[in-house]
N, C-alpha and C positions, 0 to 999 in steps of 0.2 A: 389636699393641702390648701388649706385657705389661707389667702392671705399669697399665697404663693405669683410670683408673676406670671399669665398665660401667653400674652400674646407680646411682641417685638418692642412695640412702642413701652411697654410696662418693663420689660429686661431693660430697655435703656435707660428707661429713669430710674430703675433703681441701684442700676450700675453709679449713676451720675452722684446718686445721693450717698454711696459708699465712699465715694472720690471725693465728695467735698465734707464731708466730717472726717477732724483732724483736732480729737480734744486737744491734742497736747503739741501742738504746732503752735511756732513761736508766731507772734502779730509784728508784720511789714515793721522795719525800721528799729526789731529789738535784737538783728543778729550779734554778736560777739565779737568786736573789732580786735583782728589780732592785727598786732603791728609786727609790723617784717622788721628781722631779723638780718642785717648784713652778714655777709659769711668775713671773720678776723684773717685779716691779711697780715704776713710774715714780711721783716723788710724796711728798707728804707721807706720812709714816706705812706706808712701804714694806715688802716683805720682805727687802728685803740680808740681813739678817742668817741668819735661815733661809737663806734661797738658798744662802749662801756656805758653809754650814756642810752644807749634801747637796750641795753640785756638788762639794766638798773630797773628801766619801766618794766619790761615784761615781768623780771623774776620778783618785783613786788606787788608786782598783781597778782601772777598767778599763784606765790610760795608768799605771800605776804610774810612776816617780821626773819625768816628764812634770804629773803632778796636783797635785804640791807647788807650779807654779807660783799657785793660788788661795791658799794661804794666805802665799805669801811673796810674791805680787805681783810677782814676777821669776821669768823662768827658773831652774830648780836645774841649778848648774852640778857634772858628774859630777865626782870630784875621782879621778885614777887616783894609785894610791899602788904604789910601786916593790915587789914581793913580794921580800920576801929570805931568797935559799934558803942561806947561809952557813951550816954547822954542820949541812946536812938529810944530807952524804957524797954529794954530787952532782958528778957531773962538769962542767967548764965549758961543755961541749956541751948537755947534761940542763938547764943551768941557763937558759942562753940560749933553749932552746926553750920552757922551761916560762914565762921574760918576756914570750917573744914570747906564747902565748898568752892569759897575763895581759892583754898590750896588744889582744891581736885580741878578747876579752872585753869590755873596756872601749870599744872601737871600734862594738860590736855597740851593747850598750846607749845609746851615744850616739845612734844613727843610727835606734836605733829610737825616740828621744825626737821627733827631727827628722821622722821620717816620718807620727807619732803627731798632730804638730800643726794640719794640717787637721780633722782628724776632734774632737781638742777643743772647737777652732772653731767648727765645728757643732754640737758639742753643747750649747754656751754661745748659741749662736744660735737654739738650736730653740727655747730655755726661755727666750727675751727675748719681755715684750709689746711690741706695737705703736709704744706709747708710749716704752717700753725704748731698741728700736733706734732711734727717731728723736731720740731724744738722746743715745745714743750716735756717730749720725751725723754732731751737729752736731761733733764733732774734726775740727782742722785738716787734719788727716793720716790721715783718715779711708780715704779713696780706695786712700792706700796701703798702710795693712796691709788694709785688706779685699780688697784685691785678693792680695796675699800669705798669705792666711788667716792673718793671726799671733795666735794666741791669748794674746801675751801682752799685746800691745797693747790687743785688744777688753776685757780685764781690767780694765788702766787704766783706759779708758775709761767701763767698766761703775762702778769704785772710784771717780772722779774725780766721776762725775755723780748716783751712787744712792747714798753713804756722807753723803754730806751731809745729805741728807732721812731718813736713816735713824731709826728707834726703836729705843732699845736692848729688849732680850729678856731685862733681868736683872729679876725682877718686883720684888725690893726697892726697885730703883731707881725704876720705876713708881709704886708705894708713895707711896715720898718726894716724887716731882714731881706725882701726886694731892694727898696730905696737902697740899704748897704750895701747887695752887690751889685747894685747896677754903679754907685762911686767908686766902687772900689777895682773899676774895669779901667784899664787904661793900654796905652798902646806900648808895647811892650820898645827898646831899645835900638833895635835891629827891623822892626818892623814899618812898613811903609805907608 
């Protein structure tokens, strides 16, 4: 075996040289920064508000035109717009081919909205407390988008039931609704 290592010192260095080649190891400084996710608290004095505003970040990074469904509370509908190649010196063959795959473009991105939506789902699902899903549960129609993972439903649901008990997060306005009850304390009639 030539080429083979014989003696200790040779086994180590080539053990060494297995260990440090790493074609496809990522370079110091390019790991993937996930941002942590709050777990959705049920309840008076909730976090909606945070929640909504990191599940917003994450699910348009990760499900990009898919993610916009959190702040728009409905699916974002892809809108294709006709390319027009008039005036580019294109032939009407050139032309047709280049819509059609304008159209198979816009096919793509749809489809991969639609495939995207399970896994939202879950995502939205992982970061519900206890207390979260089980009144989330209580919708009528519960059975049926959970059964169909629709993430735009469990949203509603999430909106319908936790936006109510919410705290806003603007501290001004905190401010203001302290300052009111701290005037609005007074020593009751009877009291000394």
């Amino acid at each position: 075996m030539a080429g083979a290592p014989t003696n200790e010192k040779d086994k180590a260095e080539a053990g060494d040289k297995k260990k440090s080649f790493r074609p496809f190891s990522k370079k110091q400084g390019e790991e993937k920064v996930l941002t942590k996710l709050p777990t959705l608290k049920y309840g008076k004095g909730n976090n909606f508000v945070k929640f909504k505003t990191a599940l917003s970040e994450v699910a348009l990074e990760e499900y990009g035109d898919l993610g916009r469904l959190i702040r728009l509370e409905k699916y974002y509908v892809a809108v294709f717009v006709v390319p027009d190649y008039s005036g580019a010196g294109l032939t009407l063959d050139e032309e047709r081919k280049l819509r059609m795959e304008a159209i198979k473009t816009h096919q793509r991105r749809v489809k991969k909205m639609m495939d995207a939506r399970p896994k939202l789902f879950g995502l939205i699902l992982r970061h519900m407390s206890p207390e979260s899903k089980d009144e989330v549960a209580q919708d009528p129609d519960y059975d049926v988008w959970s059964k169909a993972t629709d993430p735009e439903k469990l949203w509603q649901a999430i909106v319908k039931t936790h936006k109510i008990d919410c705290v806003t997060s603007i501290d001004a306005v905190k401010e203001l609704a302290a300052r009111k009850a701290y005037q609005s304390i007074k020593q009751g009639p009877f009291r000394h």
